[in-house]
N, C-alpha and C positions, 0 to 999 in steps of 0.2 A: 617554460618547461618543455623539453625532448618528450614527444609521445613514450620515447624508452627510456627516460628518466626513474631514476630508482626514488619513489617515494614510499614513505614510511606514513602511514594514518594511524594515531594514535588514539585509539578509543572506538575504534572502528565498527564495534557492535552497538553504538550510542545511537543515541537520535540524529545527532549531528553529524559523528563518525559516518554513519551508514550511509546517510545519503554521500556525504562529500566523497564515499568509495565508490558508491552509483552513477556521480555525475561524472567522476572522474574513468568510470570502464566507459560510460556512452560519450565521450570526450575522445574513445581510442587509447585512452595510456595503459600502458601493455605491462609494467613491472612495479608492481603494486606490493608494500608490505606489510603486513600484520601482527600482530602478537594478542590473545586472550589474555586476560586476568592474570591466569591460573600457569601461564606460560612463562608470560613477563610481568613482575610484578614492580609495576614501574617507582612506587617510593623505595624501594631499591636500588642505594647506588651501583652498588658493585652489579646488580643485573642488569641496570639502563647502560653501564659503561661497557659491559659484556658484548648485548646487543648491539649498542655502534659501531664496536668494534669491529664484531663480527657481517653488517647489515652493511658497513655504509652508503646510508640513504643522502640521495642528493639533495630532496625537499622533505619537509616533514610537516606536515600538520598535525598538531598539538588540542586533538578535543575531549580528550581524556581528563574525566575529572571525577571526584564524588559530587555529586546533584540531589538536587531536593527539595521539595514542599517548604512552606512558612514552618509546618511540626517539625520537620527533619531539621529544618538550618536552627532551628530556637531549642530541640532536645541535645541536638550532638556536636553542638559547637566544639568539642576539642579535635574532634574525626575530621568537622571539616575542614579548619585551618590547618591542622597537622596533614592530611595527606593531601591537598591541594598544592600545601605548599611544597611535599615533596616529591610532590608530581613533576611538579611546575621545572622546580631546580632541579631535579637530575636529566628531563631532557634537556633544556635549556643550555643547561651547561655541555652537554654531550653532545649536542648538535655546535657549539664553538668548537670543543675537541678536536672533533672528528671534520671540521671543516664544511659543513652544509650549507649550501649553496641559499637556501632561502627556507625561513618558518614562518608558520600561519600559527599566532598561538588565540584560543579564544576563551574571549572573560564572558561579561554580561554588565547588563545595563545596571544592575544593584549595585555596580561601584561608585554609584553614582549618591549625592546626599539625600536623606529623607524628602526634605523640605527641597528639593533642587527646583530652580527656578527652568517652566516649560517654554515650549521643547528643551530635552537636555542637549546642549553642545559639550562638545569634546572638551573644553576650555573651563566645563564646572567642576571638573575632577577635584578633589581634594578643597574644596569653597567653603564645607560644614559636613556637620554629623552625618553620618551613616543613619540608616536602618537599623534598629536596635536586633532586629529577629534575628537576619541574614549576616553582622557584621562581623563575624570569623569567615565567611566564604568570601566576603566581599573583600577584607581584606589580603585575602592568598591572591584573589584574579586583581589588587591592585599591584600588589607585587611583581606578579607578574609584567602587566603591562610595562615598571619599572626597569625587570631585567633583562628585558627587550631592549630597553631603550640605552641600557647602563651599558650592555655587551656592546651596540651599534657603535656606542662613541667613542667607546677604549678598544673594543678590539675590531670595529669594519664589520661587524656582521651586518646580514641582511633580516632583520626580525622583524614582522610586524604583527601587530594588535589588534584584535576585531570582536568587537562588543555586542553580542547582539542583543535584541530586547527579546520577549517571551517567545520560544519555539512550540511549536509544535508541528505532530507528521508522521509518521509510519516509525517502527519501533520504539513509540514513544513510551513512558512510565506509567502504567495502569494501579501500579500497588496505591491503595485509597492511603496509607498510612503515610507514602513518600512522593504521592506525585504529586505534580503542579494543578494551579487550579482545572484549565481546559481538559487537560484528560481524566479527570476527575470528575467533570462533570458528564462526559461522555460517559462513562463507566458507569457512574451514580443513575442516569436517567436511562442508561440502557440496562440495567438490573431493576429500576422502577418500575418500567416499563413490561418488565416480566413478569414482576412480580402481581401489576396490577390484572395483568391478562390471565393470571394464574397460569403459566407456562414455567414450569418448575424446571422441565426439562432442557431451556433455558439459563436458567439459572444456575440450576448442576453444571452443566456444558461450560458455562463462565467460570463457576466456581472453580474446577476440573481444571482449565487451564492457569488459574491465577488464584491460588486459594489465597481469601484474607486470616492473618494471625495463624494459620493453619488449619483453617476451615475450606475443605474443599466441597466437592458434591456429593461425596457422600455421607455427608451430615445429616442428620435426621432435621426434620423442617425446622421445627423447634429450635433448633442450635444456628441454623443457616436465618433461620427470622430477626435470632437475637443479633448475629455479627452484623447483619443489613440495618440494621436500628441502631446499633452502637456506631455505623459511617454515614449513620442520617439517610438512611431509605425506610422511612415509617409509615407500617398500615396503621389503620385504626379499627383492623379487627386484629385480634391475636392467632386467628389460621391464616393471617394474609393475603385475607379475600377483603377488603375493607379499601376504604378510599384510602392513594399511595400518595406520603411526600418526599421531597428527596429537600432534602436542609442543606444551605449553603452559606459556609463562614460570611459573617459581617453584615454589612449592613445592602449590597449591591449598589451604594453608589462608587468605589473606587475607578476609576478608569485606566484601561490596562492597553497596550499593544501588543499583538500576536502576529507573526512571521512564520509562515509552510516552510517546515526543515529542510525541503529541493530550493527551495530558493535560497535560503541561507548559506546550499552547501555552493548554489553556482555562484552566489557574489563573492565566497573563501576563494574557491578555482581563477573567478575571473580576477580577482587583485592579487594572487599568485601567479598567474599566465601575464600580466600584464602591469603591476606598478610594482612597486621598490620603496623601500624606508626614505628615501630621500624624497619621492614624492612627497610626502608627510609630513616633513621639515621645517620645520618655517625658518623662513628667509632672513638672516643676520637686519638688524637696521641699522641706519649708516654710521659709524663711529662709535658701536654698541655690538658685543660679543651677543651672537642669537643664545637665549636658554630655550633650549631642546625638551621639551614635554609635551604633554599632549597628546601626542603622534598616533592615537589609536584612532580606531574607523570605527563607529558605529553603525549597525547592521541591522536596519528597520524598514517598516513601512512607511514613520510618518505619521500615522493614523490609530485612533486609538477607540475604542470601545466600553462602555460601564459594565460591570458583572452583571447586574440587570440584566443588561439588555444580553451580553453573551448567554447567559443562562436560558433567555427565552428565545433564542435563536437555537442553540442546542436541542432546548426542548422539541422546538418545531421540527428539529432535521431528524431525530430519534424518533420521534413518534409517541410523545410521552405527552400523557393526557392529566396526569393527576396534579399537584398544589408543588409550587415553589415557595419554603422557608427560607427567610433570611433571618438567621439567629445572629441579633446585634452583641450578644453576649458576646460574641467572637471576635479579635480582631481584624479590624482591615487592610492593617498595611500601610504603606505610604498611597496615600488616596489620587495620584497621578502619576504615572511615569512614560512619559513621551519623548520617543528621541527625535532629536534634531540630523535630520539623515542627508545635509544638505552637501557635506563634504564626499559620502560616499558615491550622492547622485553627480557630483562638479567630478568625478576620478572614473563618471564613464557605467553606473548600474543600479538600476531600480527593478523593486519585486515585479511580479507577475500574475502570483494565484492572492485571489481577495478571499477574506475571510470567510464567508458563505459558502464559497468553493473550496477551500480548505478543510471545512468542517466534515461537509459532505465527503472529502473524499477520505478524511480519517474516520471517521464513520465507519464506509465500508471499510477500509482497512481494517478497521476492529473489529469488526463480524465475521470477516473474512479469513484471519490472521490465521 
């Protein structure tokens, strides 16, 4: 890519968006493009056709999407199939239109089967069942990865696929109703945390910037006790001055991986600056027409973590002294999901910040924001 290359970031106030605009202004590239929500409302065709029309972007990365918790992907199943998918197809299609020179478009690791045998390689796609929770979102990013690959061989685009496993990082989703687990738990033990020091003003201060269900800080205690108890932060006195738990879905043995959203956004930059769908391809065998699937990149560490343990690591970096619940009552999930990140390491890039350092630095982020 031309430092003065007209790229388009879609989703650009996201987790992923953000950084991959950050790496890309401390990278030098000078013409940078955007749209809000409320601007371009991208399951709109007629307004994604509008915008190319009027934009065109020479590269475009595609991380615009609805996102969500285990609650969010198992309550709103029709939202998220329905507008992933026509997220997905209106840019997609509109970047062939208009002639774009090269897309980043990003799924995640859930396209992958419940039961997927570890590490996931690229090669398990479509092997068995889905995720019962997740399986309308999982289904829109397998689509996706499909119309990358559909356009590439009928019409010569250059699209490619990148998967990555759990983010997290600075602009990340603190709402306890719709975030992921990691920043969930940072939220959850840094509101315990106040609450067990009886630091109210704390608390308000949180609330104030991110009210839950419509509870901000100016709730009377009483009402701010109850919403903290209903996301599993429990005293066991009823003024809040009592020993504090913070409750955490399942059982904590799942084992999960987590990837810093600066790293994820330079591995998009560096296989944008540097490979091409053909990389990807695999190679005809001899007297046999190649079938082309596959072709996506998975976007990982490698390495992977139990909630357990991420929980008591959290707790350590917050500062949070009182009892961890694991309510089995709750589901767990597909109880491993480890990517095989062996293709992304052989095409030239591996992370950088380890977890410990991650957390720490989302931490302050969240204090700081």
């Amino acid at each position: 890519m031309q430092k003065d290359a007209k790229i388009y970031v879609a989703g650009h106030r996201g987790l992923v968006g953000s950084a991959i605009v950050k790496n890309l202004k401390e990278k030098g590239y000078t013409n940078l493009v955007y749209r809000t929500s409320s601007e371009l409302d991208l399951r709109d065709a007629a307004q994604v056709s509008a915008f190319f029309q009027e934009e065109q972007p020479d590269y475009v990365f595609l991380a615009a999407a609805k996102v969500g918790g285990i609650v969010a992907n198992n309550t709103y199943r029709a939202d998220f199939i329905y507008e992933n998918l026509m997220i997905q197809n209106n840019v997609i299609h509109q970047a062939y239109v208009h002639s774009v020179k090269k897309l980043l478009f990003l799924g995640s690791t859930c396209i992958y089967p419940k039961n997927c045998r570890q590490p996931m390689k690229e090669e398990y796609l479509l092997t068995d069942t889905l995720e019962y929770t997740n399986e309308p979102y999982a289904i829109a990013k397998i689509a996706g990865i499909k119309m990358c690959e559909s356009y590439n061989l009928q019409y010569g685009t250059n699209f490619i696929s990148v998967m990555p496993t759990n983010l997290y990082g600075p602009n990340d989703n603190f709402d306890l109703e719709k975030s992921h687990v990691l920043p969930a738990l940072i939220r959850k033990m840094h509101l315990g945390k106040a609450l067990e020091n009886g630091d109210w003003d704390s608390l308000k201060a949180d609330l104030n910037k991110l009210p839950i269900e419509g509870v901000d800080g100016n709730a009377s205690e009483a009402t701010i006790l109850e919403i903290l108890s209903k996301y599993g932060i429990q005293s066991s006195s009823p003024s809040g001055s009592g020993q504090v738990r913070v409750e955490i879905w399942g059982s904590g043995k799942p084992m999960r991986e987590f990837l810093w959203s600066e790293d994820m956004a330079d591995a998009c930059v560096f296989i944008m600056e540097n490979r091409n769908f053909a990389d990807v391809t695999p190679s005809a065998v001899e007297g046999q027409p190649a079938e082309i699937r596959n072709t996506h990149i998975n976007i990982g560490t490698g390495e992977d973590i139990s909630i357990k343990d991420l929980a008591a690591l959290i707790k350590k970096t917050v500062g949070f002294e009182g009892e961890l619940y694991f309510n089995t009552e709750k589901p767990d999930g597909t109880m491993k999901k480890l990517t095989d990140v062996s293709k992304l390491n052989a095409l030239g890039w591996r992370h950088e910040v380890a977890l410990p350092q991650g957390i720490e630095r989302m931490y302050h982020w969240y204090t700081q924001s």
